[in-house]
C-alpha positions as CSV (number, residue, x, y, z in Angstrom):
1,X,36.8,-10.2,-14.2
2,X,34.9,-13.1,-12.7
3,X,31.4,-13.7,-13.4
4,X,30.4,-12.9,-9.6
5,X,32.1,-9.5,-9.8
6,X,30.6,-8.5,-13.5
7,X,27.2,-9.5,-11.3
8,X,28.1,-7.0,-8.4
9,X,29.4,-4.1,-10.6
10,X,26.1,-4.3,-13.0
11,X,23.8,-4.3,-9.6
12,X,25.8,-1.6,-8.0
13,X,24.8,0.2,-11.5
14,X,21.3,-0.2,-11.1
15,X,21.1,0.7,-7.6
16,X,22.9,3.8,-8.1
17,X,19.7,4.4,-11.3
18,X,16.9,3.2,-9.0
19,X,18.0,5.8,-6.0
20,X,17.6,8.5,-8.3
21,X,13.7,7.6,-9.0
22,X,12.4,8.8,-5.5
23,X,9.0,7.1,-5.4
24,X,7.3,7.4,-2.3
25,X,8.3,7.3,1.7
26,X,9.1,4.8,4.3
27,X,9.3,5.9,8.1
28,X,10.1,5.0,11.3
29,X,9.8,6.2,14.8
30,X,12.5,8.7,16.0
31,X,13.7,6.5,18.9
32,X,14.3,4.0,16.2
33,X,11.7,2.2,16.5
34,X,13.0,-0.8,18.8
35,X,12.9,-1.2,22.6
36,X,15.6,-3.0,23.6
37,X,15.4,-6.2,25.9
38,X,18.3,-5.1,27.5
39,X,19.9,-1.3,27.5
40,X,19.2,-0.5,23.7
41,X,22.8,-0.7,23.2
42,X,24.5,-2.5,20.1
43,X,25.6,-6.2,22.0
44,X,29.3,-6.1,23.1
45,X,30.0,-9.0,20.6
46,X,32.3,-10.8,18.3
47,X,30.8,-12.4,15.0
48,X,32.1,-15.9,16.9
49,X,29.4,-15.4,19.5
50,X,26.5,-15.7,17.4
51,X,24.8,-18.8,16.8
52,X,25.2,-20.5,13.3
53,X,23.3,-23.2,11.3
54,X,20.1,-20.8,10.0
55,X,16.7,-20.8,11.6
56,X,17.2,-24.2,13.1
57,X,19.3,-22.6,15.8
58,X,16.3,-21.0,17.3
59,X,16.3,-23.4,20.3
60,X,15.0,-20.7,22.6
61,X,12.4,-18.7,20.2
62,X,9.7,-18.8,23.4
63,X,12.0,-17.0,25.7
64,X,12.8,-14.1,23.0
65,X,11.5,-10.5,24.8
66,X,8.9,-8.6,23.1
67,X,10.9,-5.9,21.7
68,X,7.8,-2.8,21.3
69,X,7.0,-2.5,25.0
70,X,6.4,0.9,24.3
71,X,4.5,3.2,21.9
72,X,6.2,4.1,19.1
73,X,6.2,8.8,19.1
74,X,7.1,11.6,16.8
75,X,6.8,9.3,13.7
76,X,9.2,10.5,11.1
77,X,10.1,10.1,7.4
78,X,12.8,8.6,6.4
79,X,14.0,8.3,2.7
80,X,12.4,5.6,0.0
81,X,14.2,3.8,-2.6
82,X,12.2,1.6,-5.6
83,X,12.1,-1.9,-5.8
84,X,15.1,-2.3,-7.5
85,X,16.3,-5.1,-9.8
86,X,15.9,-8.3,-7.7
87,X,12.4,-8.3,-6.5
88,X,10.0,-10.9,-7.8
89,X,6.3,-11.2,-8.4
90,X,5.7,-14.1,-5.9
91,X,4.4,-13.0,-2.8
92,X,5.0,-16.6,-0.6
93,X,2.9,-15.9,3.1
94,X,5.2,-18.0,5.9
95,X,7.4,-17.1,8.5
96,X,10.1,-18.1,8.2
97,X,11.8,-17.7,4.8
98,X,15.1,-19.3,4.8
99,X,14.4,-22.5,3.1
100,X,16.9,-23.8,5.3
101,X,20.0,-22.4,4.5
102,X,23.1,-21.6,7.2
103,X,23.9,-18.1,8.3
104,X,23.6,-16.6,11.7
105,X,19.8,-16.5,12.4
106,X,17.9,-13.4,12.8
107,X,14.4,-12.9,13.9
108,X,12.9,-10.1,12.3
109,X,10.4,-8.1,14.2
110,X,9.0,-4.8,12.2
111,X,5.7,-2.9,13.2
112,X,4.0,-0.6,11.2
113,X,2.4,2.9,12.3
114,X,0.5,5.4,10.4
115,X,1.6,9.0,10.6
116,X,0.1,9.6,14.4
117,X,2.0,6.0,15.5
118,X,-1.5,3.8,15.7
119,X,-0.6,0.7,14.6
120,X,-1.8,-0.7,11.4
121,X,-3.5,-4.1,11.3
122,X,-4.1,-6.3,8.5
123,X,-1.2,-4.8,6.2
124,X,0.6,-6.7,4.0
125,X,4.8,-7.1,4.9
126,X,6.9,-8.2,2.2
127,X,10.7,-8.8,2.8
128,X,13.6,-9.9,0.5
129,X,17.6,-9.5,1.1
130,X,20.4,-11.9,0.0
131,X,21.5,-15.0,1.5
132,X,24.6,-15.5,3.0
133,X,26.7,-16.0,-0.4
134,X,25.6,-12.2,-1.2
135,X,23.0,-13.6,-3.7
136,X,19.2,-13.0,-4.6
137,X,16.7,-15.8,-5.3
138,X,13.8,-16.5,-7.6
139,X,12.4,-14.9,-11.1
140,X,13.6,-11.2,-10.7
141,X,13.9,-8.8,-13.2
142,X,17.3,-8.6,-13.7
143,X,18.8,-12.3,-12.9
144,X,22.5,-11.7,-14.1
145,X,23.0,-9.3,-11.7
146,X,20.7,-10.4,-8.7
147,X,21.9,-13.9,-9.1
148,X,25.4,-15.4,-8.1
149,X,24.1,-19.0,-9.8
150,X,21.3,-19.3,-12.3
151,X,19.9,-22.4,-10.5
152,X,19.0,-20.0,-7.9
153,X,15.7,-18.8,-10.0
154,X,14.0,-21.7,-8.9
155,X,14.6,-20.9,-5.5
156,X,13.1,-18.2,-3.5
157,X,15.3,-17.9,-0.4
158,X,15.3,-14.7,1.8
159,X,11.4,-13.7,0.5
160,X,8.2,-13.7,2.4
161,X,5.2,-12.1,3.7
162,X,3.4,-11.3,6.6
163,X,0.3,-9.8,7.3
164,X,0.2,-7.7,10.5
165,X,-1.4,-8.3,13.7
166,X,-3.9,-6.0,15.6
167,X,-0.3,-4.6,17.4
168,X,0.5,-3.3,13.4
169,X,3.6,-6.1,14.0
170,X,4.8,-8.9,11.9
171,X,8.0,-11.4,12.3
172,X,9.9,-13.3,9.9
173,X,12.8,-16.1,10.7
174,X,15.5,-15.6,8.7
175,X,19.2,-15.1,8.3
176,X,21.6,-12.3,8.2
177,X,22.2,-11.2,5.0
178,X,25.7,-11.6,2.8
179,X,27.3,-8.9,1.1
180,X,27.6,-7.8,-2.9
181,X,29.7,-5.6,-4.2
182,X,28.7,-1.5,-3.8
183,X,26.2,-2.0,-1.1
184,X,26.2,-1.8,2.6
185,X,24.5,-4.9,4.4
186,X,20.3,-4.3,4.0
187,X,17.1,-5.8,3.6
188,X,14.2,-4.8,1.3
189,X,11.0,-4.0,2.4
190,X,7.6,-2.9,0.8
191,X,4.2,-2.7,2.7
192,X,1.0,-3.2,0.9
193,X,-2.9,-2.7,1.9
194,X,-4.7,-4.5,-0.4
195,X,-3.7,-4.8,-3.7
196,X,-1.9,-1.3,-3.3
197,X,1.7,-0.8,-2.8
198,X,2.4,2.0,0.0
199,X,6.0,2.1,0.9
200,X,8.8,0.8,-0.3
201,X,12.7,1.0,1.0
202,X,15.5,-0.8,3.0
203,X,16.8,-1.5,6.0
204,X,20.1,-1.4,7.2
205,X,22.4,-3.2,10.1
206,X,24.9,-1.7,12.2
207,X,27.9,-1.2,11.2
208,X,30.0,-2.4,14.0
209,X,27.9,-5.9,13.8
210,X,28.2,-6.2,10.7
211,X,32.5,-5.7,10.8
212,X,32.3,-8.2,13.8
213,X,30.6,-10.8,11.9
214,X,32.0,-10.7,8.5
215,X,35.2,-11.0,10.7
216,X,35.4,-14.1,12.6
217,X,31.8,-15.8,12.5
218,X,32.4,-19.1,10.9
219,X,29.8,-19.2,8.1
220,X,31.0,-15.6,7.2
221,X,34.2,-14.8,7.6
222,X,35.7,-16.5,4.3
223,X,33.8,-13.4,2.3
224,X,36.1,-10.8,3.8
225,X,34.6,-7.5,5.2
226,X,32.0,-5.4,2.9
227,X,33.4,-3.5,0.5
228,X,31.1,-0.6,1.3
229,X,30.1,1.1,3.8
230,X,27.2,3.3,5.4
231,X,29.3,6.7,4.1
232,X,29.9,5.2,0.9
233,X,26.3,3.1,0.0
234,X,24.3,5.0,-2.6
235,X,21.2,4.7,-0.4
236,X,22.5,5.7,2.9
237,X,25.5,7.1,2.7
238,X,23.5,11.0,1.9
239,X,21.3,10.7,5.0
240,X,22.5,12.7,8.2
241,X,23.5,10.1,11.2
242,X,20.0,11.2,12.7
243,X,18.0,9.5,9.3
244,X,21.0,6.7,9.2
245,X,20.1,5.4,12.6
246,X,16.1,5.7,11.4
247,X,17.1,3.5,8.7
248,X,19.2,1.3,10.8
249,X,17.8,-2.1,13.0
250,X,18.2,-2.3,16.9
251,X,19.9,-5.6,17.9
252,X,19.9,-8.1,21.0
253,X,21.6,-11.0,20.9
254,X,19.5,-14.0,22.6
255,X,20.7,-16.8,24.7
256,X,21.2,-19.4,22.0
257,X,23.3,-16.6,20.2
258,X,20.7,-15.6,17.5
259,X,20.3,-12.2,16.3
260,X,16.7,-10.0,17.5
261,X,16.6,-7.4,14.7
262,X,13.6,-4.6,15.4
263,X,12.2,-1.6,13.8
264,X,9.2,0.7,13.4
265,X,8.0,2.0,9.8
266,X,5.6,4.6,9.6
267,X,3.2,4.7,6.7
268,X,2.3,7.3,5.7
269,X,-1.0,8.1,3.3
């Protein structure tokens, strides 16, 4: 067994742990959170048709739609996972946190409610998710499984945070995550007032992207499809379809091919 496979089958291990150790709530809207900037469908694409190269692909960022037009109703709960084994302590405030690497890019837009859907301003957003080669960055807990090469503890790729606007949104630049072994494709999130951590879970992409892109898009295609899916991940896979499309990002694809992910979380008190 390879040294990148006993690193995917120790971190499917500890996911499976962590899910058991229900900590506290993260929510979304029940419309899912996102208003589409076109029909709110999942874009008719293949992987080949979206743009490649990482953030610096963002050619057209000033023409990207605002994609909460509307008020976010009937907040719900969705489930909460802990932090897992590959967050770190180093909370680095920018917007865009792909320290240049390739991948498809993604603009991330999340806003954050309270339990009556007012936005919250001045919350803290803190994201992390692997980079393209299905591996974590920086110090974490757990390295030898987080970490497909050691050097990558000096690095901090794919981590950031935001603080939110009076609208309760923030954005990050970024890329679309890779894949490791007994995980469907997600991103971390934890949202913090203060010094206080409030929620904490994950985020997930549809399914039928993800398949298209892991298929023929040219900076992903050589890692083959997931080997898990929504049905089979430890996190997702028990939630009815209703609390799986909660947990999942709407997605428009934007004229210079890059990927607008969007969703509402509801915090709760």
């Amino acid at each position: 067994m390879s040294k990148l496979m006993n690193r995917r089958v120790l971190l499917r291990r500890l996911c499976y742990a962590a899910a058991a150790v229900p900590l506290i709530d993260a929510c979304s809207s029940d419309s899912g959170g996102f208003d589409s900037p076109t029909d709110g469908s999942v874009p008719d694409v293949s992987g080949a048709d979206w743009a490649s190269g990482g953030t610096a692909a963002m050619t057209d960022k000033a023409s990207y739609p605002d994609p909460f037009t509307t008020t976010a109703s009937s907040c719900l709960l969705v489930g909460s996972t802990t932090e897992g084994p590959c967050t770190t302590a180093t909370d680095l405030s920018r917007e865009d946190v792909s320290e240049g690497w390739a991948g498809l890019p993604v603009r991330l837009a999340l806003r954050v409610v309270d339990a009556s859907c007012n936005p919250l301003a001045g919350v803290t957003v803190k994201i992390w998710h692997t980079n393209l080669e299905g591996s974590y960055s920086g110090v974490t807990p757990n390295p030898g499984a987080c970490l497909t090469q050691t050097a990558y503890a000096a690095d901090d790729f794919m981590r950031g945070v935001q603080v939110t606007d009076a609208n309760g949104i923030v954005f990050f630049d970024t890329c679309f995550p890779g894949w490791y072994r007994g995980r469907a494709i997600h991103l971390h999130f934890q949202i913090k007032s203060g010094n206080s951590s409030t929620k904490v879970s994950q985020l997930f992409f549809p399914e039928s992207i993800t398949s298209g892109i892991f298929a023929s898009h040219p900076e992903y295609a050589s890692y083959g499809q997931p080997d898990t899916t929504f049905d089979s991940d430890n996190i997702i896979g028990g939630l009815s379809s209703a609390e799986q499309a909660r947990s999942t990002f709407e997605v428009a694809r934007m004229t210079d091919g890059v990927m607008l992910a969007s969703k509402t979380v509801t915090v709760t008190a």
